[in-house]
C-alpha positions in Angstrom: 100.9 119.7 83.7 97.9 117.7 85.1 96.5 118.3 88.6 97.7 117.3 91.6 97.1 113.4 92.9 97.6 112.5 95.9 98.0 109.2 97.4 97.9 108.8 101.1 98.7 105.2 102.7 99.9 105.9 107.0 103.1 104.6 106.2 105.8 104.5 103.9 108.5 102.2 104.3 111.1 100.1 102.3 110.5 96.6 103.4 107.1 96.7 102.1 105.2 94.9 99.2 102.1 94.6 98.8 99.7 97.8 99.0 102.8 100.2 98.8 104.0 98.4 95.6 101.0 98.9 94.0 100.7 102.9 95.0 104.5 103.0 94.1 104.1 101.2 90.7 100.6 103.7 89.9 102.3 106.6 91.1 105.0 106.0 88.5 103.0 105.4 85.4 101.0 108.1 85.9 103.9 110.8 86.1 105.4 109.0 83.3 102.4 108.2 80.5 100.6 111.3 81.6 103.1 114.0 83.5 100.7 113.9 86.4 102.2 115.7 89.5 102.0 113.1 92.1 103.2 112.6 95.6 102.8 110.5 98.1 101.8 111.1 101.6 101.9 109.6 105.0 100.7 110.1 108.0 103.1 108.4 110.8 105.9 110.0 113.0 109.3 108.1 111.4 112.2 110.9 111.0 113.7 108.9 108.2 111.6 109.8 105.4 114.9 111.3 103.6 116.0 108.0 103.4 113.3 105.9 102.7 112.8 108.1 99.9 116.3 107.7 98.5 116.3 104.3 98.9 113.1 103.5 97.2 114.4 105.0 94.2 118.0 103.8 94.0 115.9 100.3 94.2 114.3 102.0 90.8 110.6 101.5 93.2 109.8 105.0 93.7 110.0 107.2 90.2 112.5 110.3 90.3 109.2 112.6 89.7 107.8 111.4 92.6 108.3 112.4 96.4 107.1 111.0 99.7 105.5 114.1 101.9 105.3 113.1 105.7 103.0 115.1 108.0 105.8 115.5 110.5 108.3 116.6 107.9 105.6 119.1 106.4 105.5 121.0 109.7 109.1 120.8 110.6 110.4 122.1 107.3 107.6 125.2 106.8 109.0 126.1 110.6 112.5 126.1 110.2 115.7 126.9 107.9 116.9 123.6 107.7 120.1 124.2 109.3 121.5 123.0 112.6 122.7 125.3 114.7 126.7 125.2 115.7 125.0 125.0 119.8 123.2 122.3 118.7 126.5 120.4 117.2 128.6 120.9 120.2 125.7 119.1 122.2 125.2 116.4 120.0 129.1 115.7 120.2 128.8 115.9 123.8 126.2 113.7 124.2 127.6 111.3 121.7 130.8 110.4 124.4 130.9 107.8 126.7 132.5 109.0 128.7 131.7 112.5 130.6 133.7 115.1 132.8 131.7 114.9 136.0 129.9 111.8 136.0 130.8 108.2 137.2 129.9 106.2 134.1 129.0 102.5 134.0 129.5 101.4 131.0 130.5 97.7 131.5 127.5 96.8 128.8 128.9 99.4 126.6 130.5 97.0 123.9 127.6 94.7 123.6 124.1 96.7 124.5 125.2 99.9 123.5 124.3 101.5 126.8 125.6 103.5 129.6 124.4 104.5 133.1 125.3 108.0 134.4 126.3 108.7 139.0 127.1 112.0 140.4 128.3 111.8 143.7 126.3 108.7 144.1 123.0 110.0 142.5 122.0 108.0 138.9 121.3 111.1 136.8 120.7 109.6 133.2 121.0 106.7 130.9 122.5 107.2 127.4 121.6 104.4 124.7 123.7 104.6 121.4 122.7 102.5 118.0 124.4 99.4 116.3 126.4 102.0 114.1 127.5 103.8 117.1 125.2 107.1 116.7 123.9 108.3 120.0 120.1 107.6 119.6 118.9 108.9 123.2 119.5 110.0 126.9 116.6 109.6 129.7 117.2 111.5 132.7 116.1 110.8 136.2 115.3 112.3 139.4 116.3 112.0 143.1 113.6 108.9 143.3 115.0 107.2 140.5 111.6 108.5 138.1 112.8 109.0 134.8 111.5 112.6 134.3 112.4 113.1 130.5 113.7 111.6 127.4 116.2 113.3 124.3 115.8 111.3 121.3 118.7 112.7 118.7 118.5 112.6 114.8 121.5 111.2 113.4 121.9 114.7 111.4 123.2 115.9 115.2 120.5 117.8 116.8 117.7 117.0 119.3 114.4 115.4 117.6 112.2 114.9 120.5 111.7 115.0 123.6 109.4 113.0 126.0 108.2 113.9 129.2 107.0 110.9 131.5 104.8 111.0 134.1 106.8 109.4 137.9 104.5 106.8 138.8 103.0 104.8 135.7 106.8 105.7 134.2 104.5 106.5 130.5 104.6 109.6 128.4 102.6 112.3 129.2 103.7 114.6 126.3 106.2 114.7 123.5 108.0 117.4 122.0 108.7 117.7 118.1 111.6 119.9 117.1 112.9 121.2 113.7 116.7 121.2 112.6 117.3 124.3 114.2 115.7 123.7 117.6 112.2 125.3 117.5 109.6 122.8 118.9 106.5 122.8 116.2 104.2 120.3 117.9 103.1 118.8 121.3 101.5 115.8 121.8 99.9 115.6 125.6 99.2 111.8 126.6 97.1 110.0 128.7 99.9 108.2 131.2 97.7 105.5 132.0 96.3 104.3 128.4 98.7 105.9 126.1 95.6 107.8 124.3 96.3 111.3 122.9 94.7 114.4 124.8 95.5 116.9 122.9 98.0 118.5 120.3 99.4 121.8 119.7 100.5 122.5 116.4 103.3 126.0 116.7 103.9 128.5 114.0 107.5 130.1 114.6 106.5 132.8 111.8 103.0 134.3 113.0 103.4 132.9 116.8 99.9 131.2 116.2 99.1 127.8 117.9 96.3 125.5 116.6 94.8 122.8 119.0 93.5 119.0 118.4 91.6 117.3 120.5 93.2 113.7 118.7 95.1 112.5 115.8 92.3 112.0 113.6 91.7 116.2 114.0 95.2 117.0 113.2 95.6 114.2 110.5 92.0 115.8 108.7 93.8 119.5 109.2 97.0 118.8 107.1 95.0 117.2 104.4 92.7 120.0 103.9 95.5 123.0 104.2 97.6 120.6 101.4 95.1 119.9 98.9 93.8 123.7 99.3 97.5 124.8 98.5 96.5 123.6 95.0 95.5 126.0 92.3 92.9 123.2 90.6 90.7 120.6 93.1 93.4 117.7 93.4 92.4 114.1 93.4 92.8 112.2 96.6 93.6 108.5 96.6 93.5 106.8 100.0 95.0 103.7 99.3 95.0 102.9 103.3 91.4 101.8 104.3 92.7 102.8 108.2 92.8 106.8 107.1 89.4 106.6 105.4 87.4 107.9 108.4 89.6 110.9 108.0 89.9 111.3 104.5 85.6 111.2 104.4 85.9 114.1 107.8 87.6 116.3 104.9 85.8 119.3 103.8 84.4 117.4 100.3 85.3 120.7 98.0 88.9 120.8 98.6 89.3 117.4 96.7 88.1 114.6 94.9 88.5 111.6 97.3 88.7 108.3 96.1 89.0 105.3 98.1 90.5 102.0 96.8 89.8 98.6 98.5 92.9 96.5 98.1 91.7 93.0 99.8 88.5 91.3 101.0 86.4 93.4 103.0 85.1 90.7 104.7 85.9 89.0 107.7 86.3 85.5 108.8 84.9 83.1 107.2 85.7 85.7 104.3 82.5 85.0 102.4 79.4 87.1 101.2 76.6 87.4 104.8 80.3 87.5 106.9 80.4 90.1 109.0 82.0 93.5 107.6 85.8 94.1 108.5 86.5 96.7 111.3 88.4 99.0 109.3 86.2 99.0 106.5 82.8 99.8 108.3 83.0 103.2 108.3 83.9 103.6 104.5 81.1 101.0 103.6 78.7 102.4 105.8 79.0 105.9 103.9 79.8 105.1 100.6 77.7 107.7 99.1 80.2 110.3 100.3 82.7 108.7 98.1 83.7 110.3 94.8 85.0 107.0 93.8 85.5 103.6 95.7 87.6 101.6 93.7 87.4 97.2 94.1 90.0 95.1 91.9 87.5 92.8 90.7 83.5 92.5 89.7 82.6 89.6 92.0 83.6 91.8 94.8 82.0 94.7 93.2 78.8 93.0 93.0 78.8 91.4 96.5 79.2 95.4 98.2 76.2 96.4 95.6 74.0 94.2 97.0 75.0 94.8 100.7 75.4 98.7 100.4 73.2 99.7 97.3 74.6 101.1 93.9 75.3 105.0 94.5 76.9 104.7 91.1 80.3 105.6 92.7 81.8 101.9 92.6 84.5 101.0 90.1 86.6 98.2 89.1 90.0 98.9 88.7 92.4 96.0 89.4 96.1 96.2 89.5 98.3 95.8 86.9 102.1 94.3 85.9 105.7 96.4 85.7 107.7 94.9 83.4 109.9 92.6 86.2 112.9 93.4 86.1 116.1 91.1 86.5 114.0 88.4 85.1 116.2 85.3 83.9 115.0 81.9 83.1 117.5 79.6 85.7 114.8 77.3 87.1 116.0 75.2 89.5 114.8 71.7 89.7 112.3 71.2 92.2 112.1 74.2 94.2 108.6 76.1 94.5 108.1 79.6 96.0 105.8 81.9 97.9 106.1 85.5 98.2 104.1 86.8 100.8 103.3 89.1 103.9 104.7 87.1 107.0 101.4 87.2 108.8 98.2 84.7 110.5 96.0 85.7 107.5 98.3 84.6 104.7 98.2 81.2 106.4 101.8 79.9 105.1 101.5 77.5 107.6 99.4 76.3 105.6 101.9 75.8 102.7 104.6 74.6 105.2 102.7 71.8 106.5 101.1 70.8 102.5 105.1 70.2 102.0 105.4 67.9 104.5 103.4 65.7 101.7 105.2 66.9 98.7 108.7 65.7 100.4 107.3 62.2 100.6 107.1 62.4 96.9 110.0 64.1 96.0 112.9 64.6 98.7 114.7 66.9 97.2 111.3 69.3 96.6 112.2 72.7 98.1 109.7 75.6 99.5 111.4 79.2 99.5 109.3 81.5 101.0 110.2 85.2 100.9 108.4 88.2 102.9 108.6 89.6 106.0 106.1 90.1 109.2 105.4 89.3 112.6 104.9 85.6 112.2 108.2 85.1 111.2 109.3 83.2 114.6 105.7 81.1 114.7 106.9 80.0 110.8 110.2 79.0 111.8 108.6 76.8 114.7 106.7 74.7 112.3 109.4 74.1 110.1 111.5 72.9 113.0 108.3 70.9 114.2 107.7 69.1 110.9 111.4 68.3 110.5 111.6 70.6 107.3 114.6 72.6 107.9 116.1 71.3 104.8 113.3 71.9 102.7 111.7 74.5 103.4 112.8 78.0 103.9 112.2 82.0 105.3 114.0 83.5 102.9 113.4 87.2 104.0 112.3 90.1 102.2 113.6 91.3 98.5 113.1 93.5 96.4 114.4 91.2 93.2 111.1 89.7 92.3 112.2 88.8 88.5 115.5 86.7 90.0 113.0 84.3 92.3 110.6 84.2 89.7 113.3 83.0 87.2 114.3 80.1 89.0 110.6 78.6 90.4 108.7 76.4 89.0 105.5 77.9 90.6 104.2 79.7 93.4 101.9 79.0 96.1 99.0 80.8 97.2 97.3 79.7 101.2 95.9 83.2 102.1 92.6 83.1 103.8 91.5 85.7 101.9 92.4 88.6 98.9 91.5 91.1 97.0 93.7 90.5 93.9 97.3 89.1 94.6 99.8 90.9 93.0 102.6 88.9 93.9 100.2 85.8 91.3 99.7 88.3 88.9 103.8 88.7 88.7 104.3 84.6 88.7 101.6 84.4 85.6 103.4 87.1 83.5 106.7 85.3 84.3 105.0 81.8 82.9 105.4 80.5 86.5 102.1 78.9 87.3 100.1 79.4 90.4 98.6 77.1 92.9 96.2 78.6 95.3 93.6 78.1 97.9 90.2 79.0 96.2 89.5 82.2 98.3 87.6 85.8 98.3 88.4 87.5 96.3 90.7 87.5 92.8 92.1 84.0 92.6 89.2 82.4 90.6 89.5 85.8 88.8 93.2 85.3 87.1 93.2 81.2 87.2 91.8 78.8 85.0 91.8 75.6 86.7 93.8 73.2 85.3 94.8 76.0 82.0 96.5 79.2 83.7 97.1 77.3 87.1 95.6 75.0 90.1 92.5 76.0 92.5 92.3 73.4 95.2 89.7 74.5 97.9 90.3 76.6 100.8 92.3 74.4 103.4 92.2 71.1 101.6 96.8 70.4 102.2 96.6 67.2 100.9 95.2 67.8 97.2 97.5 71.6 97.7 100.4 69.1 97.8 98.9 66.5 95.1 98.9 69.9 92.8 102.6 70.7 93.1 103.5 67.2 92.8 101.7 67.0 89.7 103.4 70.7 88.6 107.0 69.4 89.4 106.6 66.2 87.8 105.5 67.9 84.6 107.9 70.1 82.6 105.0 70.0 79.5 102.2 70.9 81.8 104.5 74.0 83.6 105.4 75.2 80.0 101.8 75.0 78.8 100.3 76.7 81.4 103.0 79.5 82.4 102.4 80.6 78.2 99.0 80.6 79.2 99.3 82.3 82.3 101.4 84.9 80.8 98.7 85.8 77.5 95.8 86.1 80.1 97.8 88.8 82.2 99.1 90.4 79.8 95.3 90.6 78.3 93.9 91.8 81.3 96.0 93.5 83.4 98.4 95.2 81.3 100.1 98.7 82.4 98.4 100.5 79.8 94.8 99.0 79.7 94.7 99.4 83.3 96.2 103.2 83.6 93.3 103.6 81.1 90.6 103.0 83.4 92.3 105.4 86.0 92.5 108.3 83.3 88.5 107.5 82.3 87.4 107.8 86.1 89.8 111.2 86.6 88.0 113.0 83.6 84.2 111.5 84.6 85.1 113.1 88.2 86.0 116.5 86.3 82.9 116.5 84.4 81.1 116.0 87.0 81.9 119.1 88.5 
């Protein structure tokens, strides 16, 4: 077996595309072509993991070799025997009534908010708040003044997760509890009430009775990487695919592993361009680049533009992404529709899209615009729509996982981000002959389309000659045909699984001779 790789992005979730698609899709290949052992590691505080982790692979996302370690999980499962205890069961079932021997209940809310308030002889001594499904999710309990004093967050599994002590005037947390199956608490996280920032965190050992202190996240975070990579019996390699954890994965001690850092999107910010100013969360890696065993860029305009800010410390690499065979691809196109797949989010600017349609209509009624994603913009999106008068042509479709049966029935995809770093989501339209019309933006876009030959570049903002382009695309069955074979030979040349697992397999064993 190879050595260990690891690929650490802060969170891991199922409703996600983009940077976790691409880790999931690398992860897999390499387990598979090579028998790498690989895992993938988060850093967040979500108790679901288990299921994530199921359901990522029964959506055939997440290979069978591969697991999802969580630093919570990590900690609660090296502390504990994994079973609950029959005390904690009999609480959980307690808890989980509505009604309770001793207590007035109100529970006229009950049926339709899931919540219930909870008198003893005229004194409100806790709230209980139950989920969708019926699962009782928590309990705060109050004092004589009405303070909430703590909080009992259940796992589903039936036994006490967390609690969360609150401080009585600002009514925030001032520490919070982690417990394992069987009830031992292995961490404590002390809060400032007033801003919500960390103070310190006290990491328990239920073996050895030792207790490690933090001052912050970052210090705890940089701990559990070092102590897992120098588990391994050979230096393990290190990908952080999220720029945010950089800082920490650079505060590592260098010799436990090689790190390697890949850029997924512009590192620029607004207006997106080389002299812009640098992105927040990409200072620090930029700013010490040296330290990197490997920073990785999709694409060699980007490559060059960071040489000639940062210097060449002969560390920088281009590695784009590549294309999984898509599965539940069928040719069904429907007449007229176009779609985007993307993040709903400001900086994907699909308003941008939305309000280009608003031409394309005028053209051709029956045009339609799916749009599929998901994101915080979501309820901004839907207000445009509704503004323009669009509801019947253009559309939030949500999130899916079934790329190949959108792709199938498009005639092409759009592309109004205000910036990249090499759009997956394109790359997938161009090996499924769909062609692309995009915005001309920083970076990857100019890389993978040909004007006019593998798809349309318009410039950055320009709606009107967006929507002339997928006019001209609907109105021409030749021209789509043409350039989606196109589209399809120049992905397939360039970005194929194999050429591109390649270059990861070349930059592994330069980094072992180097040692």
């Amino acid at each position: 077996m190879n050595r260990k790789i690891f690929m650490l992005l802060y969170d891991i979730d199922i409703n996600k595309g983009g940077i976790t698609s691409v880790m999931l899709s690398r992860s897999a290949e390499l387990t598979k072509r090579f028998n790498f052992d690989v895992d993938l590691i988060s850093l967040d505080d979500k108790d679901n993991y288990d299921e994530i982790q199921d359901k990522l692979r029964k959506d055939g996302r997440l290979s069978k070799k591969v697991n999802i370690l969580n630093i919570h999980n990590y900690y609660e499962q090296i502390n504990t025997t994994g079973v609950v205890t029959e005390k904690q069961r009999k609480y959980y079932r307690t808890a989980s009534f509505l009604m309770e021997k001793g207590f007035s209940v109100q529970d006229n809310d009950y049926k339709d908010k899931k919540y219930a308030r909870y008198f003893r002889d005229g004194l409100y001594i806790k709230y209980k708040k139950w989920s969708k499904s019926g699962l009782i999710s928590h309990i705060d309990y109050f004092n004589e003044n009405r303070a909430r004093v703590f909080r009992e967050v259940f796992h589903k599994e039936g036994y006490i997760s967390r609690k969360i002590y609150f401080d009585f005037i600002s009514n925030e947390p001032s520490q919070e509890l982690y417990y394992t199956k069987d009830g031992f608490c292995y961490l404590n996280k002390w809060y400032n009430h007033k801003n919500g920032i960390i103070q310190r965190i006290y990491l328990f050992n239920k073996f050895s009775n030792q207790v490690k202190e933090f001052k912050n996240n970052k210090e705890f975070h940089v701990y559990w990487l070092n102590e897992l990579c120098r588990e391994q019996l050979e230096k393990p390699f290190l990908i952080c695919d999220g720029v945010g954890s950089a800082a920490k994965v650079l505060s590592m001690d260098s010799e436990v592993a090689y790190r390697i850092y890949p850029i997924h999107t512009n590192h620029l910010d607004s207006p997106y361009v080389y002299g812009s100013p640098i992105k927040q969360d990409h200072v620090t890696l930029l700013q010490n680049v040296e330290q990197a065993d490997a920073l990785i860029v999709l694409t060699e305009s980007q490559k060059k533009d960071i040489l000639k800010q940062f210097g060449d410390s002969g560390n920088v690499y281009v590695i784009p992404n590549f294309i999984t065979p898509i599965r539940n691809f069928k040719v069904n196109r429907v007449p007229n529709l176009v779609t985007m797949i993307s993040r709903y989010h400001p900086e994907k600017a699909i308003d941008e899209a939305i309000q280009a349609f608003s031409f394309v209509i005028k053209e051709i009624p029956d045009a339609k615009l799916e749009i599929y994603g998901h994101g915080e913009d979501r309820k901004r999106l839907n207000g445009i729509i509704r503004n323009l008068g669009l509801e019947k042509s253009v559309f939030l479709k949500g999130y899916t996982p079934n790329v190949g049966e959108l792709l199938g029935k498009t005639n092409g995809t759009i592309l109004t981000s205000q910036f990249e770093g090499l759009n997956v989501a394109s790359l997938e339209s161009m090996f499924c002959e769909v062609p692309v019309v995009s915005y001309d933006v920083n970076y990857g876009m100019r890389d993978i389309i040909k004007d006019g030959q593998t798809g349309f570049l318009v410039p950055k903002g320009d709606r009107e000659a967006l929507s002339a382009k997928i006019i001209e695309l609907l109105r021409n069955p030749e021209l789509r045909l043409k350039m989606g074979r196109a589209a399809k030979e120049f992905v397939v040349s360039n970005f194929s699984t194999e050429l591109v697992i390649s270059k990861w397999i070349e930059l592994f064993n330069q980094l072992r001779k180097e040692e």
